[in-house]
C-alpha positions in Angstrom: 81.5 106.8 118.5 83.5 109.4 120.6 81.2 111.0 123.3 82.1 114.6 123.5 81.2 116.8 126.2 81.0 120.5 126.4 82.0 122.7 129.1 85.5 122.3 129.9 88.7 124.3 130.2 91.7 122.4 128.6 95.5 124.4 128.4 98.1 122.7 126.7 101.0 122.5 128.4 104.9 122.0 126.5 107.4 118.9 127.8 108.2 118.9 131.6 109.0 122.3 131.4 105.6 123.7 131.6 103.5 120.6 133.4 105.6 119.1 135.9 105.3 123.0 138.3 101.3 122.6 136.9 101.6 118.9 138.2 103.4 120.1 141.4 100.9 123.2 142.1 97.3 121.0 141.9 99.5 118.5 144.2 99.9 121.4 146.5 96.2 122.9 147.0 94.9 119.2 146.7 92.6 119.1 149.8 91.1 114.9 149.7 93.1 112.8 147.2 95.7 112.4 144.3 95.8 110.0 141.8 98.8 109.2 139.5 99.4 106.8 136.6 102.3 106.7 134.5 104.7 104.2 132.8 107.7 105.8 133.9 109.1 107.4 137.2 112.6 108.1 137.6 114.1 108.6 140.7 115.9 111.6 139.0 115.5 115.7 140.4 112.0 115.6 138.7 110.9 112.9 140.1 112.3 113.6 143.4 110.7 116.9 143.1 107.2 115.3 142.5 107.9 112.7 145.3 108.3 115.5 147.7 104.9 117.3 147.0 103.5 113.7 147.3 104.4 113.3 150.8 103.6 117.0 151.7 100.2 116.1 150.5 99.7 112.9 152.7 100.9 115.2 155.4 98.0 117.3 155.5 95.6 114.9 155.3 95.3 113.8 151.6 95.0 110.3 149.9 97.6 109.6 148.0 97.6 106.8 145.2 100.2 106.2 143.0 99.8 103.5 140.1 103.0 102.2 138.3 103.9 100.2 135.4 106.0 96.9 136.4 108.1 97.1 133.1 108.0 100.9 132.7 109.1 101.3 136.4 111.7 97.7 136.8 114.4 100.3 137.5 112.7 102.4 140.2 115.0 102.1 143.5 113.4 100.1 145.3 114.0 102.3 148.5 112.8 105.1 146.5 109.3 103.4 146.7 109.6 102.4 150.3 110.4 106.4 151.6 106.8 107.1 149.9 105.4 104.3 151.4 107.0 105.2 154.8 105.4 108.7 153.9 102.3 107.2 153.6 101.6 107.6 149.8 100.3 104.3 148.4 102.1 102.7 145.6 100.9 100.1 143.4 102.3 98.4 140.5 100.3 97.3 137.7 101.6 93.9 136.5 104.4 93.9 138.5 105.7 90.4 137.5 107.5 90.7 134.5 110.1 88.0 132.7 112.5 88.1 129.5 111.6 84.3 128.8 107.8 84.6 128.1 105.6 86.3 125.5 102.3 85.7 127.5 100.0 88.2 126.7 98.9 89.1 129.6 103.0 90.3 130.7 102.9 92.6 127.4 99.6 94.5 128.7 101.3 97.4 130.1 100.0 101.1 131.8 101.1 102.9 129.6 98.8 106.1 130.0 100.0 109.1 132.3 96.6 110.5 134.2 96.8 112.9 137.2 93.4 113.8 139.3 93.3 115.9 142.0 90.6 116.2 144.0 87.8 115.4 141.1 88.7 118.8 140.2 91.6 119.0 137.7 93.1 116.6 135.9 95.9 116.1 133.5 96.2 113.8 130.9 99.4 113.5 128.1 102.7 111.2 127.3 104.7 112.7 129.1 106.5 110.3 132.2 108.0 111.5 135.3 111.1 111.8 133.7 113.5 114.7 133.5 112.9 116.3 129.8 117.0 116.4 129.2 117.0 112.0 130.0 117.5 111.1 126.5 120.1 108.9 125.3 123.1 110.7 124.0 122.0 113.6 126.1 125.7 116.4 125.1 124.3 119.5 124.0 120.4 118.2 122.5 117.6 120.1 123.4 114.9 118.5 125.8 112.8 116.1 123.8 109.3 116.9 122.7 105.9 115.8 124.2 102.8 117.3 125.6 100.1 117.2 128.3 96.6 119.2 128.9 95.6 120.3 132.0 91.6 120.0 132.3 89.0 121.3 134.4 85.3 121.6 133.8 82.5 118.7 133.3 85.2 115.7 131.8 86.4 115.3 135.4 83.7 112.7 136.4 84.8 110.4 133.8 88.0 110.6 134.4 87.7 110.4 138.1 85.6 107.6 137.8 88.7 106.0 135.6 91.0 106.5 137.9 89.1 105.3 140.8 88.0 102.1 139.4 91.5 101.0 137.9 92.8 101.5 141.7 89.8 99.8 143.1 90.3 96.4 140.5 93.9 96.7 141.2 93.6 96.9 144.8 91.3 93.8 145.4 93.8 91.4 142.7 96.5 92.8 145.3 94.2 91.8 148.3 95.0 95.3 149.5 92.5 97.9 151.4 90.5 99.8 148.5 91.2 103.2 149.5 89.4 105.2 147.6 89.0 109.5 148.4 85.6 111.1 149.2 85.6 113.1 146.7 83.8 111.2 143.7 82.3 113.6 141.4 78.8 112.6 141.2 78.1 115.6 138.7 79.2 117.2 135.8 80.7 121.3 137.0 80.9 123.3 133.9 84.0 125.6 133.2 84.9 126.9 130.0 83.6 126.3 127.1 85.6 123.3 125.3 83.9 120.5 123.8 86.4 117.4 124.6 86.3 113.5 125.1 88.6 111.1 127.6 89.0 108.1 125.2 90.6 104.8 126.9 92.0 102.1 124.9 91.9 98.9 127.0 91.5 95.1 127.1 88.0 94.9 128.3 85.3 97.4 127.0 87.6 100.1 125.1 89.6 97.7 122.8 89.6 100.2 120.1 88.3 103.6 121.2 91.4 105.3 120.1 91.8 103.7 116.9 88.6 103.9 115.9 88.4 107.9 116.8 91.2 108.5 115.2 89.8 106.7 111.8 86.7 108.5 112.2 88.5 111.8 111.9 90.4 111.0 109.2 88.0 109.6 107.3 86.1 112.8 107.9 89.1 115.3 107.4 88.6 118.1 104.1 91.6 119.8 104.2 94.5 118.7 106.8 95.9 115.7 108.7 98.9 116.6 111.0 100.3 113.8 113.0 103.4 114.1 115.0 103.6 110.4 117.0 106.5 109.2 118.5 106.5 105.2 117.5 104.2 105.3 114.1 104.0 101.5 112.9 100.1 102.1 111.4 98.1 99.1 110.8 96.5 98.3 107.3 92.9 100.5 107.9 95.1 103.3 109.5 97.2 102.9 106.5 94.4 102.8 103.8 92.4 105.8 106.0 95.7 108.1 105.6 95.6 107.0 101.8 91.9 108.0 100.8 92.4 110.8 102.3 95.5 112.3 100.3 93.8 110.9 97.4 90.5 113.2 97.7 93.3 116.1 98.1 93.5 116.3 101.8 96.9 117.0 103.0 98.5 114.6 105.1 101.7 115.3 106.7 103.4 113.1 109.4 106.1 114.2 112.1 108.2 111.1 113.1 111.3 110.5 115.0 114.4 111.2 112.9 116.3 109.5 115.5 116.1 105.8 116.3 116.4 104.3 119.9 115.4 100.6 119.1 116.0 98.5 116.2 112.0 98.0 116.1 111.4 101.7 115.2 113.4 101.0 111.8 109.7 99.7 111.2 108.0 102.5 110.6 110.1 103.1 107.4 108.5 99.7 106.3 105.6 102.6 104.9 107.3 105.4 103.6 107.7 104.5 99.3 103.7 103.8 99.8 103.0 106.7 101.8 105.4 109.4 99.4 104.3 108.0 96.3 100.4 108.9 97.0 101.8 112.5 98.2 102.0 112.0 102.0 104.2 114.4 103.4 106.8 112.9 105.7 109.1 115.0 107.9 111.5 113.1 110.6 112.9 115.1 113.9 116.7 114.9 114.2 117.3 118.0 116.6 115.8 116.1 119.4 114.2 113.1 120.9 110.8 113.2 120.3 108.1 111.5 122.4 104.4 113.3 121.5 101.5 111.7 120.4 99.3 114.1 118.5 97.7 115.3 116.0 95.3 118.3 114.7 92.7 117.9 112.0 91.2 120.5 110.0 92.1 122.6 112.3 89.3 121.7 114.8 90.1 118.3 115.8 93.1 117.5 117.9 94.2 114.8 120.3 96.5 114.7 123.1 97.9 111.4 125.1 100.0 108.6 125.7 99.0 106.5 122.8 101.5 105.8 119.9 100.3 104.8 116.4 101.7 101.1 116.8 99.9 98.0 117.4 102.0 97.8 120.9 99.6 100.8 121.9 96.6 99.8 119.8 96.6 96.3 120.4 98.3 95.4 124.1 98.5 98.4 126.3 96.2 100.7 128.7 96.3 104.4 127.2 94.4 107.4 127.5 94.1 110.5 125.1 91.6 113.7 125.2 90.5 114.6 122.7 89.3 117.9 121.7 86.7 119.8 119.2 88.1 123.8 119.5 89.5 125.7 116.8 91.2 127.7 119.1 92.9 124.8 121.3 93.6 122.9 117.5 94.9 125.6 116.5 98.0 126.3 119.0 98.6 122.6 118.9 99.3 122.9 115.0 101.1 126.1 115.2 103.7 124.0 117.5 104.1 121.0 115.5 104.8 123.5 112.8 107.6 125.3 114.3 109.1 122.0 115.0 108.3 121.0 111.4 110.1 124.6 110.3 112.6 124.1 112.5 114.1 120.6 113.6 113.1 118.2 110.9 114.6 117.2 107.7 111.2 116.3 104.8 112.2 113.1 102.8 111.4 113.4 99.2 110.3 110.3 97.1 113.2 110.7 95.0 115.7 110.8 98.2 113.8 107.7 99.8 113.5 105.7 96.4 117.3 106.2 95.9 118.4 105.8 99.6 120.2 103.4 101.2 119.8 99.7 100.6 120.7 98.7 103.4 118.5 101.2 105.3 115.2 99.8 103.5 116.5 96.5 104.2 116.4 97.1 108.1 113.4 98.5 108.1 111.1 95.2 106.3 113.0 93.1 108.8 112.6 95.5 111.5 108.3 95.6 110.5 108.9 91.2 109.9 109.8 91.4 113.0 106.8 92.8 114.3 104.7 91.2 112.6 105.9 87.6 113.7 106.0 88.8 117.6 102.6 89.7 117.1 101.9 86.7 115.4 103.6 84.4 118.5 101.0 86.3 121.0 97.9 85.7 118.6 97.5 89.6 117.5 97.8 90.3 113.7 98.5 94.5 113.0 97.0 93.8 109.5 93.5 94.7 110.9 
């Protein structure tokens, strides 16, 4: 069961735009330590950008440790990494040995959450990588793609600083490094605002489903509206039959997806769409951009925020983190901008449209989901569950 907490200030903050100056100003008044996870960082302006405030921050005194994924960051220059090292900002990489010739389990379990602490004090948690917002493929004249981050301060800091610092700490011992951890462990809870929120971690160890199983618990508890707007949405069977039920006792259900397709896998998620129209699921794919959010609102009063995709890759293999959080206000603005991208970037597909479409299209998309369905299989996983 999701353990909410009250007392907390959460702001949502809109594709690099609006968290990577957030990012860069809690960097800047940081005073004892910075932590960083993400999947991505590319040596581009941002992340230049956010390099620099790194190094400013180890100049005045302040730990600095910075967790990367091995697949997510394979391209990183590697002198790139050395100048932060060099800097004194400590870099890690979380399973750093990576190979196109095995499907061992234990090389598919990426970091695939993005989690910022500074200071036990403020924290941010989200999808979005340090990436510049306009590095999308095909990049002429598209707008910046979409995703989302909170910024949060108030009594869910020890839990997340306790995350943080024990991921490092594991990490750091399997690396035979020094554990250096900052002194400023939040030993209790500092109320500010008034939000009621959760940090939820999906895992291989003691959080195996949290996410899954929140996000089913909502659902199942939903009366009048399901709005999920995820970037890679390849739903296992209870997901599935949780999104069904609850259309059928006349809740709407409408899902955002991404109109445009990077990988030959993502044709998977089509795999769903007769069943899902035919039981009056609203479906709405984004062409205008790239999108990359992993959200949704419920009832108005329910919404979640992070890095994990509806897929099993996320559900079954990686480390994510989401927050999730019970304010009608704070559900409210989240839904009000996954509308105007409904309004004004997607194209709905019809039953009619989707039952009469392409063959060939429908025909990609069940060898696109056999596909991941017999690469789960070869790694012992089944997405059926």
């Amino acid at each position: 069961m999701t353990h909410f907490i009250g007392g907390n200030q959460i702001e949502l903050l809109r594709n690099g735009a609006e968290y990577f100056p957030a990012l860069e100003a809690a960097f800047a008044n940081a005073e004892h330590e910075i932590y960083l996870q993400t999947y991505i960082y590319q040596a581009d302006a941002t992340g230049i950008r956010i390099g620099n405030a790194l190094k400013q921050a180890v100049q005045r005194g302040v730990i600095v440790n910075v967790l990367l994924d091995g697949f997510g960051c394979k391209d990183l220059p590697k002198v790139f990494v050395h100048e932060l090292q060099e800097a004194g900002v400590q870099v890690m990489f979380f399973r750093p040995k990576i190979s196109p010739w095995t499907f061992k389990k234990r090389r598919l379990r990426r970091l695939h959450c993005k989690v910022a602490v500074v200071d036990g004090k403020i924290g941010f948690v989200g999808g979005i990588n340090i990436i510049d917002d306009y590095d999308v493929p095909k990049p002429d004249k598209i707008p910046p793609r979409i995703d989302y981050t909170v910024c949060i301060e108030g009594a869910l800091l020890p839990a997340i600083t306790a995350s943080v610092h024990n991921l490092w700490r594991r990490l750091a011992w399997l690396h035979l490094l020094d554990v250096n951890i900052g002194s400023s462990i939040v030993t209790k809870q500092v109320i500010k605002g008034d939000i009621k929120a959760a940090f939820v971690l999906r895992d291989n160890v003691l959080h195996r489903r949290d996410i899954e199983e929140a996000y089913l618990a909502a659902i199942d508890g939903a009366k009048s509206e399901i709005i999920i707007a995820n970037a890679y949405f390849v739903p296992g069977r209870r997901f599935r039959l949780a999104l069904l039920a609850a259309s059928k006792r006349g809740v709407t259900v409408k899902l955002l997806l991404q109109g445009r397709m990077e990988y030959f896998l993502m044709f998977a998620t089509h795999a769903f769409y007769g069943e899902f129209l035919r039981h009056g699921i609203e479906i709405y794919e984004y062409h205008k951009s790239f999108m990359h959010c992993k959200v949704a609102v419920i009832d108005r009063q329910w919404a979640t925020v992070g890095s994990s995709n509806i897929d099993p890759f996320s559900l079954l293999l990686a480390r994510e983190a989401n927050i999730i959080v019970q304010d009608t206000v704070f559900s409210t603005e989240l839904r009000e901008d996954i509308d105007s991208y409904i309004q004004q970037g997607a194209n709905r597909v019809s039953s009619l449209e989707w039952g009469n479409g392409n063959l060939i299209k429908h025909l990609a998309s069940w060898v696109a989901y056999g596909l991941v369905r017999v690469f789960l299989g070869v790694i012992g996983y089944s997405n059926e569950r």
